[in-house]
C-alpha positions in Angstrom: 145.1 73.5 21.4 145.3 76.7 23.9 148.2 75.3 25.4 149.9 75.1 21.7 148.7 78.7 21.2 150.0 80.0 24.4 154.0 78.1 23.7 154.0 79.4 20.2 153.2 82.9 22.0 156.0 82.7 24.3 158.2 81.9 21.8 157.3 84.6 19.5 157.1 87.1 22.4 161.0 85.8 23.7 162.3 85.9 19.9 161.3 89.4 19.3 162.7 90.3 22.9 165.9 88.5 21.9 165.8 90.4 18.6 165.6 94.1 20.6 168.1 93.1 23.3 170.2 92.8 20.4 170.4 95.8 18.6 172.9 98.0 19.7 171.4 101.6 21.0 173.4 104.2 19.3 176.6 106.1 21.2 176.4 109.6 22.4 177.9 112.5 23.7 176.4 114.5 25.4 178.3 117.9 25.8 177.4 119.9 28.6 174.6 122.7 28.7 176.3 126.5 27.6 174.7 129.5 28.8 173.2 132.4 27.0 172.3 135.1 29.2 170.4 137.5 27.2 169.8 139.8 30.7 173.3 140.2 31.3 172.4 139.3 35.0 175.8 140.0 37.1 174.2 139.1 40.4 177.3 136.6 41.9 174.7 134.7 43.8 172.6 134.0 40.6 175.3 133.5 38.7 176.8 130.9 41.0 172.8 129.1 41.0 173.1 129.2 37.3 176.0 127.2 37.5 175.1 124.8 40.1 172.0 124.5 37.8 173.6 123.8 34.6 175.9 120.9 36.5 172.6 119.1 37.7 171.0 119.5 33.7 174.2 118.1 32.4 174.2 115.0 34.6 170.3 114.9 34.6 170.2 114.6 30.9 173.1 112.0 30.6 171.4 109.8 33.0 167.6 110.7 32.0 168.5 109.7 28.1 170.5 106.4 29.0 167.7 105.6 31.4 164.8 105.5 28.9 167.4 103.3 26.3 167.3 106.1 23.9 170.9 106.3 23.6 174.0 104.5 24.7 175.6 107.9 26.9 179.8 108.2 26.3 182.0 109.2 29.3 183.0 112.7 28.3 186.5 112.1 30.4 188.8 110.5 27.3 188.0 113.9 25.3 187.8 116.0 28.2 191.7 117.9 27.8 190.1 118.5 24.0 186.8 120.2 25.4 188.7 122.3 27.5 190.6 123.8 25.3 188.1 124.3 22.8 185.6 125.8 25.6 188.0 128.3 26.4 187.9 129.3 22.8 184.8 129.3 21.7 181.1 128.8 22.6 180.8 124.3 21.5 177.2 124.7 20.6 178.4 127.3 17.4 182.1 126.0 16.7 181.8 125.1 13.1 182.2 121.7 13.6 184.5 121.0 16.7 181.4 119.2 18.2 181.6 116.6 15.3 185.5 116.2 16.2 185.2 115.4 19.7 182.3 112.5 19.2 185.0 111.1 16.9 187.5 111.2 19.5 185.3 109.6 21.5 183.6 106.8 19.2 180.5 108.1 19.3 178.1 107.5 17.0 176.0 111.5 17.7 176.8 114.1 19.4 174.6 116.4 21.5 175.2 120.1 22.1 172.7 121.9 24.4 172.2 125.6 25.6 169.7 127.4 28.0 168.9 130.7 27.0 167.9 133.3 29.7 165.3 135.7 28.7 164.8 136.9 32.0 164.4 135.4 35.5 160.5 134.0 34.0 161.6 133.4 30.8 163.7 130.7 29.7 164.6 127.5 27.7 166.4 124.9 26.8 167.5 123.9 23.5 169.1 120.1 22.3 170.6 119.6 18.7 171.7 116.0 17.7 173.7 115.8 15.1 175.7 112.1 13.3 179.7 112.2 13.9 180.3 110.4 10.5 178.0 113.2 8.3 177.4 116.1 10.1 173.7 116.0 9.9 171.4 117.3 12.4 168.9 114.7 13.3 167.3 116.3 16.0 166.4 119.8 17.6 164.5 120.0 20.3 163.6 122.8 22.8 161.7 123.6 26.2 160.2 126.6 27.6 160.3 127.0 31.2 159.0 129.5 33.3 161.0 130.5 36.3 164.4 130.1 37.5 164.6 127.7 40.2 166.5 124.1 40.4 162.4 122.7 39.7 161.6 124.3 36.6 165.2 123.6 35.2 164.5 120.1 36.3 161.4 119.7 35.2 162.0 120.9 32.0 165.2 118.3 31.4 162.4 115.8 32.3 159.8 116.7 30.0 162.3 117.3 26.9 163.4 113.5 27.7 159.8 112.1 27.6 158.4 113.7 25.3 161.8 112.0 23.1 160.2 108.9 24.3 156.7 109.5 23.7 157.7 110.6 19.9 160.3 107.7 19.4 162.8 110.2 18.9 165.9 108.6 19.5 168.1 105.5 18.9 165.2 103.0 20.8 162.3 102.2 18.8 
């Protein structure tokens, strides 16, 4: 009897893994972090960290997000003539729209936009919005407060935005 309980378990336990392999995690992309400097910091040196930091965030959160299986992450590269020209344009994360357009060029099924705003050299966070190609509705907004700025609280923060997603089930893995 126990070893008929245990098969039947098994098989239950493989079906339902079977079941989850097969559905498809939703596409997205995942535009890359914008800048809003409320000090107005001219500094060169900080202003060339800043960058540096936003580069790591942008490939952190990519490979955080496709990591935990909450999202399928899109290569940016097919769109990236498109995002270029519209970045020199216009801020993506407040383009009425343009956001929407390039997940379409790229097949995606969302699109992320993200920002960290400055407050000061203590002060700062980071901000996520998730939004549906095909409707335009925002599914998700999600922000951080860090304190410090240093690779390790920029970091950290990316981290703790991307598990707390997980801990919330707030994303396409359930």
């Amino acid at each position: 009897m126990s070893r008929g309980f245990a098969a039947a378990t098994a098989c239950i336990w493989l079906w339902s893994m079977a079941c989850a392999a097969g559905q498809a995690l939703p596409s997205i992309a995942v535009l890359d972090f914008e800048l809003i400097d409320d000090t107005q910091d001219n500094d060169s040196a900080t202003l060339a960290a800043q960058q540096k930091r936003l580069t790591l965030i942008n490939e952190q959160l990519r490979k955080e997000l496709n990591d935990a299986g909450l999202y399928r992450v899109l290569d940016n590269a097919p769109a990236a003539d498109y995002i270029a020209e519209l970045k020199a344009a216009q801020e993506l994360r407040a383009c009425n729209g343009c956001e929407l357009d390039i997940g379409k060029r790229l097949g995606a099924d969302l699109v992320l936009t993200a920002w960290v705003q400055k407050v000061s050299n203590l002060i700062l966070n980071i901000n996520i919005e998730i939004k549906r190609v095909a409707s335009g509705q925002t599914i998700l907004n999600k922000s951080v407060d860090i304190r410090g700025n240093t690779d390790q609280s920029w970091s950290r923060g990316i981290s703790y935005m991307v598990r707390d997603m997980v801990e919330k089930k707030q994303g396409g893995r359930r």
